[in-house]
VEXDRENBA-152706 format. One record per residue (C-alpha): x, y, z; residue in three letters. Coordinates in pm, 1 decimal. Layout:
N
        x        y        z residu
        X        Y        Z    Ala
...
***
This chain:
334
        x        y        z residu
    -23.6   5165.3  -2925.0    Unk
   -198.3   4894.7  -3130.0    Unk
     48.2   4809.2  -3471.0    Unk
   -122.0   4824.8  -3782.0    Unk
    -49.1   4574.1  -4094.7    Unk
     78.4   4680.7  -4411.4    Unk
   -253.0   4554.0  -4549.5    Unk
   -586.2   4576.1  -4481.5    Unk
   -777.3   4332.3  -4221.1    Unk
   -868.2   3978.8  -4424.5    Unk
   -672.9   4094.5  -4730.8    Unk
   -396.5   3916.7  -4657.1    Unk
   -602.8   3595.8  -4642.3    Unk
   -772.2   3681.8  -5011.6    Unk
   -459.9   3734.0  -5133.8    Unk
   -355.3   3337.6  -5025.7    Unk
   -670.4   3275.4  -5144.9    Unk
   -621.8   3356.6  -5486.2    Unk
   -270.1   3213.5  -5485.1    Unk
   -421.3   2859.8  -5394.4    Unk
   -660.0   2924.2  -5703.9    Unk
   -361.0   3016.1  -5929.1    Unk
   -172.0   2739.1  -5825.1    Unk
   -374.0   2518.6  -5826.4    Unk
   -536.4   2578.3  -6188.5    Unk
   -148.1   2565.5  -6267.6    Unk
    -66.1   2271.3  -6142.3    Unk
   -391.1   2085.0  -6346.6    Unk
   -317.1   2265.8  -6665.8    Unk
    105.7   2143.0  -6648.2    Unk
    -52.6   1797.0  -6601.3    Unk
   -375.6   1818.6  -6813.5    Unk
   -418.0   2135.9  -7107.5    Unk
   -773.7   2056.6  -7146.2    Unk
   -839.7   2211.2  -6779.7    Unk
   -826.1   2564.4  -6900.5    Unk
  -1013.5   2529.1  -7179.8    Unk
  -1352.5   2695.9  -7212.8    Unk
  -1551.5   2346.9  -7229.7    Unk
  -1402.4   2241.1  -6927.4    Unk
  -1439.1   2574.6  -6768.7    Unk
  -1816.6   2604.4  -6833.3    Unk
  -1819.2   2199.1  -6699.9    Unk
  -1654.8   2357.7  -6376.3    Unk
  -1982.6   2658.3  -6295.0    Unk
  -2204.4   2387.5  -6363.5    Unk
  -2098.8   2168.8  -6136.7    Unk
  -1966.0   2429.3  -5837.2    Unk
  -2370.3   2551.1  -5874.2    Unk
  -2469.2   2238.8  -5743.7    Unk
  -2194.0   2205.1  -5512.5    Unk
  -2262.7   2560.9  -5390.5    Unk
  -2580.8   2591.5  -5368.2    Unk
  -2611.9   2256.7  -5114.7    Unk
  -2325.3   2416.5  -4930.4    Unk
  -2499.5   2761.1  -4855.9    Unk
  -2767.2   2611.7  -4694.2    Unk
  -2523.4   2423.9  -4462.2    Unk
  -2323.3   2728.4  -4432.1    Unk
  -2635.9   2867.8  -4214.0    Unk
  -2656.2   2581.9  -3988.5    Unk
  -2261.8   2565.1  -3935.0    Unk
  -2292.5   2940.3  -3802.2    Unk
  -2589.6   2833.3  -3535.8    Unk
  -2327.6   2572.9  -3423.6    Unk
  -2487.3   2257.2  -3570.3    Unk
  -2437.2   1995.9  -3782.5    Unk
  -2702.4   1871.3  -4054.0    Unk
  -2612.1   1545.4  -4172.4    Unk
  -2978.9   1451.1  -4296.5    Unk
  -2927.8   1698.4  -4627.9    Unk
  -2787.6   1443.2  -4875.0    Unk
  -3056.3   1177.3  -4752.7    Unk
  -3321.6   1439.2  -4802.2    Unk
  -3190.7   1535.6  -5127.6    Unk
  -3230.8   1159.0  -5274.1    Unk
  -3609.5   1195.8  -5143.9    Unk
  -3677.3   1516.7  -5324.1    Unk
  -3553.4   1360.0  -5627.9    Unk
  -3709.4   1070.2  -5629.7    Unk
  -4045.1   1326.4  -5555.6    Unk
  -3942.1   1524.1  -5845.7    Unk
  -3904.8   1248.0  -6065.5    Unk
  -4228.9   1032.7  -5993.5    Unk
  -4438.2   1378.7  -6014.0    Unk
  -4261.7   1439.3  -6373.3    Unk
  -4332.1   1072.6  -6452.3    Unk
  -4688.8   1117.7  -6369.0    Unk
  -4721.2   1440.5  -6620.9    Unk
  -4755.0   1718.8  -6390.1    Unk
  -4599.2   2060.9  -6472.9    Unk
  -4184.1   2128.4  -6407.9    Unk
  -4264.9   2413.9  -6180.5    Unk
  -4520.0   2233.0  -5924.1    Unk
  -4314.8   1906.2  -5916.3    Unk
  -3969.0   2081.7  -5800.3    Unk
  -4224.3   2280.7  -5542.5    Unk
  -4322.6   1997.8  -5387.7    Unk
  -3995.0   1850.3  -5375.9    Unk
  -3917.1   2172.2  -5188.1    Unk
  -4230.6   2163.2  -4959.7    Unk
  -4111.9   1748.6  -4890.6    Unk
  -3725.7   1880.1  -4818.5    Unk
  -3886.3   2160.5  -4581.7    Unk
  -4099.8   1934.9  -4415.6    Unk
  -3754.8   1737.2  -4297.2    Unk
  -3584.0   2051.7  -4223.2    Unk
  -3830.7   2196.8  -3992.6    Unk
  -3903.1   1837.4  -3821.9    Unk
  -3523.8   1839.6  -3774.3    Unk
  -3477.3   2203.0  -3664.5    Unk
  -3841.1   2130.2  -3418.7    Unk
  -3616.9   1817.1  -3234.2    Unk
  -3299.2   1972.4  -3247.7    Unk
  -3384.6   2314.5  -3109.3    Unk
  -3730.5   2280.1  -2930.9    Unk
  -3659.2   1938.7  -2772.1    Unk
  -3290.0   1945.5  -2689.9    Unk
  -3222.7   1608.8  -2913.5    Unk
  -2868.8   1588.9  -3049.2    Unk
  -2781.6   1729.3  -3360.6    Unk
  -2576.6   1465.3  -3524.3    Unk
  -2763.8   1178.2  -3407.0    Unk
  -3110.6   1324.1  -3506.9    Unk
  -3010.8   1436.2  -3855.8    Unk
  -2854.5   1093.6  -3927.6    Unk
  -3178.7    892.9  -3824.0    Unk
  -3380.1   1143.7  -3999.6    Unk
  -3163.8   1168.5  -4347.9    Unk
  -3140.7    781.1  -4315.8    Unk
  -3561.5    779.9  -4292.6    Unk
  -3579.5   1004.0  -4586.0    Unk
  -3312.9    780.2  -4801.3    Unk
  -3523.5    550.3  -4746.1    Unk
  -3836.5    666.6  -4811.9    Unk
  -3727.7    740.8  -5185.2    Unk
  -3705.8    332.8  -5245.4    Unk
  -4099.7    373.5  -5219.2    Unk
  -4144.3    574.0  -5555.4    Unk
  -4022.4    335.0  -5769.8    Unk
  -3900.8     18.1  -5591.4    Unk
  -3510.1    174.3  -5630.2    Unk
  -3535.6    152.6  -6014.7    Unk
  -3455.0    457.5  -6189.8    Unk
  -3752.1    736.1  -6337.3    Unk
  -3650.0    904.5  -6678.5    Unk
  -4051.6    840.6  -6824.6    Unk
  -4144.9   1238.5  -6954.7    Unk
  -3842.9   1405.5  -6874.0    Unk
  -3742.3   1473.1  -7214.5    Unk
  -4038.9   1662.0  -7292.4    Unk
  -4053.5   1809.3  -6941.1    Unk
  -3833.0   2099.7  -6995.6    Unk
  -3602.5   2012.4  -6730.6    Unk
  -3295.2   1883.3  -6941.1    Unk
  -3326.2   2332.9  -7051.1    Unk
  -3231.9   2416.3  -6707.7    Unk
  -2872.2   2205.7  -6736.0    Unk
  -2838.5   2336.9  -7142.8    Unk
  -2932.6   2699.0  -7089.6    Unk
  -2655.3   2944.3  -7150.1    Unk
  -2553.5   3283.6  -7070.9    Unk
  -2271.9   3444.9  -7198.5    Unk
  -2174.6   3079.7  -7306.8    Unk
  -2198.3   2963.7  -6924.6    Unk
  -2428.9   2753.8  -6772.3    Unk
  -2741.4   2957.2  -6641.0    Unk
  -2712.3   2780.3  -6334.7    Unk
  -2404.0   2970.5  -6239.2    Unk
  -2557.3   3308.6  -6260.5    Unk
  -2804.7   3179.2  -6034.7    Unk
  -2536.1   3046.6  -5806.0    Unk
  -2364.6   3373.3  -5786.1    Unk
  -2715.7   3580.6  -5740.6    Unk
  -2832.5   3382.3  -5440.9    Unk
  -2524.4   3388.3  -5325.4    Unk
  -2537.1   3772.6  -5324.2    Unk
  -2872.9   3797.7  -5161.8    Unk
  -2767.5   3548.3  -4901.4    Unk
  -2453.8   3756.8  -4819.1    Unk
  -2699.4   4087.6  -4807.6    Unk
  -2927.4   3890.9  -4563.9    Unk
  -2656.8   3776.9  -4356.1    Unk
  -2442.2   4056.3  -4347.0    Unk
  -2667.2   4358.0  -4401.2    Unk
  -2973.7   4279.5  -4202.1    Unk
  -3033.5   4262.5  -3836.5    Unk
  -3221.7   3871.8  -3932.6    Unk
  -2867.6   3789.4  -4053.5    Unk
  -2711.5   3905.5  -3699.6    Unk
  -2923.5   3698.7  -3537.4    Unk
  -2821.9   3427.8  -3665.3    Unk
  -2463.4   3514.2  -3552.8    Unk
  -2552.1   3584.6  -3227.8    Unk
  -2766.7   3243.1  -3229.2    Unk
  -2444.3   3068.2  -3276.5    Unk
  -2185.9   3323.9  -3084.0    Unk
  -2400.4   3301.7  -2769.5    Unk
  -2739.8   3188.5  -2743.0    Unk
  -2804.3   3295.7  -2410.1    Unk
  -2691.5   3629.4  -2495.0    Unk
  -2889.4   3606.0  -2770.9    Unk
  -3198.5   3502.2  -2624.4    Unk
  -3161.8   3767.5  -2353.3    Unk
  -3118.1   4055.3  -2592.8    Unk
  -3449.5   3929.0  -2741.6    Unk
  -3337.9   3689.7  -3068.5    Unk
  -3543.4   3348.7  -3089.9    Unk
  -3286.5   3113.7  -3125.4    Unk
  -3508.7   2816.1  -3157.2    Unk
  -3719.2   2981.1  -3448.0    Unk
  -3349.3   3087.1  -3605.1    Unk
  -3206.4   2744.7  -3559.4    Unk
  -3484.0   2556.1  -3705.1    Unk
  -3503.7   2813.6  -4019.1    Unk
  -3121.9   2747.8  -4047.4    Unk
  -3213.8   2360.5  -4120.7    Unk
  -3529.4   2400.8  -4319.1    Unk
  -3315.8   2647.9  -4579.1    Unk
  -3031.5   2364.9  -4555.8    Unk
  -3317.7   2145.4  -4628.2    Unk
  -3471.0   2364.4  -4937.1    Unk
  -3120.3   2473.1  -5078.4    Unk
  -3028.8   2064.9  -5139.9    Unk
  -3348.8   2039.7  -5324.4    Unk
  -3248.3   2321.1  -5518.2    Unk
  -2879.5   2132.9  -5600.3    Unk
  -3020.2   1844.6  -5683.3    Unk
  -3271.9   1975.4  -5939.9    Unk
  -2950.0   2055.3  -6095.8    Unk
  -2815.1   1700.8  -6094.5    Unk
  -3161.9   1568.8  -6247.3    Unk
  -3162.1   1809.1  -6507.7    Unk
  -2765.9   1686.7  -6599.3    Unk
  -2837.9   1354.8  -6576.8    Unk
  -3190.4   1346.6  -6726.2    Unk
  -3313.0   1078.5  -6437.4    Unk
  -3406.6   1008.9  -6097.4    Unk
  -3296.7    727.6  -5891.4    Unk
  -3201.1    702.6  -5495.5    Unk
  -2864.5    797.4  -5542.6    Unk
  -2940.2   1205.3  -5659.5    Unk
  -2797.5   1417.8  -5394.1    Unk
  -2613.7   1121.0  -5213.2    Unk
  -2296.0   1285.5  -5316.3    Unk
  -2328.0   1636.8  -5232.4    Unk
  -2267.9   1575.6  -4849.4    Unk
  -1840.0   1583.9  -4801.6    Unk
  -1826.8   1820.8  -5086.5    Unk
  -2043.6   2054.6  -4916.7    Unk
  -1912.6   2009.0  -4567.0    Unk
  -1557.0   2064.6  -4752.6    Unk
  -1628.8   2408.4  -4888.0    Unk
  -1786.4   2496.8  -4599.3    Unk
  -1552.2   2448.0  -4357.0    Unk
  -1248.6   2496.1  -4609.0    Unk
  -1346.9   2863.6  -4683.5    Unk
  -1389.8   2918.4  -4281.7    Unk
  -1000.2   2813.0  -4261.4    Unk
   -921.2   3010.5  -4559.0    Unk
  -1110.9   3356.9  -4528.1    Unk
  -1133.1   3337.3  -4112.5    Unk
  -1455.8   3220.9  -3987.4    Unk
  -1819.1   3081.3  -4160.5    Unk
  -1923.4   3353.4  -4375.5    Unk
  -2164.5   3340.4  -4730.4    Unk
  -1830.8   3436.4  -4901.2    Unk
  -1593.8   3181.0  -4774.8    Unk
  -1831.6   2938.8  -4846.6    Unk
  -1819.4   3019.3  -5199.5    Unk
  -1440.8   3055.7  -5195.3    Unk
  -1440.3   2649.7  -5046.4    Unk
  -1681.5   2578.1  -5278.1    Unk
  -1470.2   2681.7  -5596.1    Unk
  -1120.6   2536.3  -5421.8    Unk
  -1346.4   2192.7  -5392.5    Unk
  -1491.1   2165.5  -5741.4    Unk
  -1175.1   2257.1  -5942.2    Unk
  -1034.6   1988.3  -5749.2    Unk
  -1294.2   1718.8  -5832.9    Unk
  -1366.0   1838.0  -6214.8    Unk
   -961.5   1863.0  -6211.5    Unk
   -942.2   1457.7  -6112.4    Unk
  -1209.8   1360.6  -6323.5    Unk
  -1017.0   1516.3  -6611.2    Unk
   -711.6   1326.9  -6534.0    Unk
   -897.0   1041.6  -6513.6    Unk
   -835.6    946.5  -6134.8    Unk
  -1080.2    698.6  -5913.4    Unk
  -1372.8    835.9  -5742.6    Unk
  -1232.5    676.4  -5428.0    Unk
   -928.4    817.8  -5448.2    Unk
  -1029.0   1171.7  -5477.3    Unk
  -1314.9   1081.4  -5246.4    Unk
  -1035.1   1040.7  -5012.7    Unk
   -854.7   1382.3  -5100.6    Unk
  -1186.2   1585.9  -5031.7    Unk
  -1206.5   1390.1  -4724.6    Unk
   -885.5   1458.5  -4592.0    Unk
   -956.1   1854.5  -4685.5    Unk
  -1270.2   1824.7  -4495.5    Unk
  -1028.4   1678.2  -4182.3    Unk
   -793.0   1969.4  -4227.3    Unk
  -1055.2   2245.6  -4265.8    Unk
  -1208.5   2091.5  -3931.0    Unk
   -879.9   2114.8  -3747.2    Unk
   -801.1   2480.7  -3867.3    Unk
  -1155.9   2631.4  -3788.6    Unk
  -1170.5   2442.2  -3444.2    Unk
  -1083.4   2785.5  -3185.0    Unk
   -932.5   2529.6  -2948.7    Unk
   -676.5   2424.5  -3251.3    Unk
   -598.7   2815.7  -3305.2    Unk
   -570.5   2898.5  -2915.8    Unk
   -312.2   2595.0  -2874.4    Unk
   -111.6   2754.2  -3188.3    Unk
   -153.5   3080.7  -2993.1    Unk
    -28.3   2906.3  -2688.8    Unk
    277.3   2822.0  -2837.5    Unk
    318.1   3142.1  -3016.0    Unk
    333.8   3323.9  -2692.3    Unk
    559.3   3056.7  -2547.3    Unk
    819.0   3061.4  -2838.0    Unk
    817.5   3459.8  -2846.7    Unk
    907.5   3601.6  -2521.0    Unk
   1226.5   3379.4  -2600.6    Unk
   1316.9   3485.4  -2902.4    Unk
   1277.9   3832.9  -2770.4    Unk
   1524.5   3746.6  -2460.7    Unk
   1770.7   3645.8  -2712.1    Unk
   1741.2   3908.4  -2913.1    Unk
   1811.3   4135.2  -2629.5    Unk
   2141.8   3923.7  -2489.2    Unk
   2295.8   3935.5  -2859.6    Unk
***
C-alpha cells in the first residue's frame, strides 16, 4: 500500500522555504538593524519587482527547455529606445511601447531560429543579445540620456506608493497571479508543459511547439523591457548598461525556486526571486563589494543548477536505494 506523509505533498518544501526566509532575514538583522526596517523593506519590493518581473519571463522559456541569454542585452536596447524617444519629447506611454515592440522583435527573431530552424539555443541568444547590446551604442554614442525625463512622468512610476509600498510591487504580485492562472489553469499553460516535458508527445497530441517556444522568448523578451522601465524610472537615465544586470539574478531565482519548491513553476520563481533580492539589498546594506556578492549569487545560481538537474536527483536516488536495502539487512540481523 502506498505510505502517506504526515503532511501534505510540497508542504514540506514551503515550510523550508519559509525557514530559509526567517533565517535568513535573522541573520541580516543580528548583523545589520536597519534590514527590518520599513525603509529598507519598501527598498526590498522595489527592487525584487524588477528582479521578478525579468525572471518570469525566463521562467517560461526554462519550462520549454531553453535557455535565453539575449534578455539582459535586449534590455540595454530597450532602454536606450526608451530613453532617446523620451529625449525626443514623445509621450511616456508610446516610448515604453516601442521599447516593447523593439524587445519583441528580438524575442520572436530568437524564438523563429531557435525553434523553426533548429539553431542552438545558447549560442543564438548570445550572438543575438550581444547584437542588441550593441545596437544601443547607436542612440547616443554610449553617453548617457536624462534630457526630459524629469518632466516625463516616469521618475512617478519608481515614487508611487500604495499602502506605503512601491506600486511596482503590486504590479509584481498581480502579473504574477495572472501568469500562475495562465500557466496553471489554462490548457495554453499545459502546453507549454508538455512543450518542454515531451515535444514529440506534444506535437502528436496536437500542441505547436514551435509557435509555444517562440512565444516563450518573445514574453522573456517583453517582460525585461518591462524590468527595466523600472530601473530607468529609479535611476532617472538611460545609458547601455540598464538591464545589463538583471541576467544572474534572474537565472538565480529561477532556478533557485525550482530547487526549493520542486520543479519551474510561476510560484517558485517568485519564491527565488525574494531569497535572491533580500540577499543582494541585504549586502548592499552591509556595505559589501558588488563582486563579492556577484560571486555569492553566482555560486547560488551553480547550486540551483546542480539541484534541479534530474540526472543530479536520480544519482542521489541511486545511492539512496544502494544505502537502504543495507540498513534494512542490518536492521533485521540486530
Amino acid at each position: 500500500m502506498p505510505r502517506h506523509g504526515i503532511l501534505p505533498a510540497g508542504t514540506a518544501r514551503l515550510l523550508a522555504f519559509a525557514a530559509l526566509v526567517f533565517i535568513l532575514g535573522a541573520a541580516f538583522t543580528a548583523v545589520e538593524p536597519r534590514f527590518l526596517s520599513t525603509q529598507n523593506i519598501s527598498a526590498v519590493t522595489r527592487h525584487m519587482a524588477a528582479n521578478g518581473l525579468a525572471a518570469l519571463g525566463l521562467t517560461l522559456v526554462v519550462i520549454v527547455r531553453k535557455f535565453d541569454l539575449s534578455f539582459a542585452g535586449t534590455a540595454c536596447f530597450s532602454a536606450m529606445t526608451i530613453g532617446y524617444m523620451i529625449a525626443g519629447g514623445h509621450d511616456l506611454w508610446l516610448c515604453i511601447m516601442v521599447g516593447v515592440l523593439a524587445a519583441a522583435v528580438v524575442g520572436a527573431f530568437n524564438g523563429m531560429a531557435i525553434s523553426y530552424f533548429g539553431l542552438p539555443d545558447i549560442v543564438t541568444t548570445i550572438a543575438t543579445g550581444s547584437i542588441a547590446g550593441g545596437l544601443a551604442f547607436l542612440y547616443s554614442q554610449g553617453r548617457t540620456i536624462f534630457q526630459n525625463f524629469v518632466t516625463s512622468g516616469i521618475l512617478d512610476l519608481n515614487d508611487a506608493r500604495l499602502f506605503g509600498y512601491s506600486v511596482s510591487f503590486f504590479f509584481l504580485i498581480a502579473l504574477y497571479a495572472v501568469a500562475w492562472v495562465f500557466m496553471h489553469r489554462t490548457r495554453y499553460g499545459a502546453s507549454f508543459y508538455a512543450t518542454g516535458e515531451n515535444p514529440v508527445s506534444a506535437y502528436f497530441s496536437g500542441v505547436p511547439v514551435r509557435t509555444y517556444t517562440m512565444m516563450a522568448f518573445v514574453i522573456c523578451a517583453v517582460t525585461s523591457v518591462f524590468a527595466v522601465v523600472l530601473i530607468l524610472a529609479e535611476s532617472g537615465t538611460a545609458d547601455t548598461n540598464k538591464g545589463a544586470t538583471l541576467l544572474m539574478p534572474a537565472y538565480a531565482g529561477v532556478f533557485l525556486g525550482a530547487a526549493l519548491l520542486g520543479g519551474t513553476s510561476v510560484l517558485a520563481t517568485l519564491a527565488g526571486t525574494l531569497l535572491i533580492t533580500m540577499l543582494l539589498d541585504g549586502f548592499s546594506l552591509l556595505g559589501v563589494p558588488y563582486y563579492y556578492s556577484d560571486g555569492v549569487v553566482s555560486a547560488i545560481l551553480l547550486t540551483g543548477v546542480v539541484l534541479f538537474d534530474a540526472r543530479v536527483r536520480q544519482l542521489f536516488s541511486d545511492l539512496a536505494s544502494f544505502i537502504q536495502p543495507v540498513t534494512s539487512a542490518s536492521e533485521k540481523r540486530s
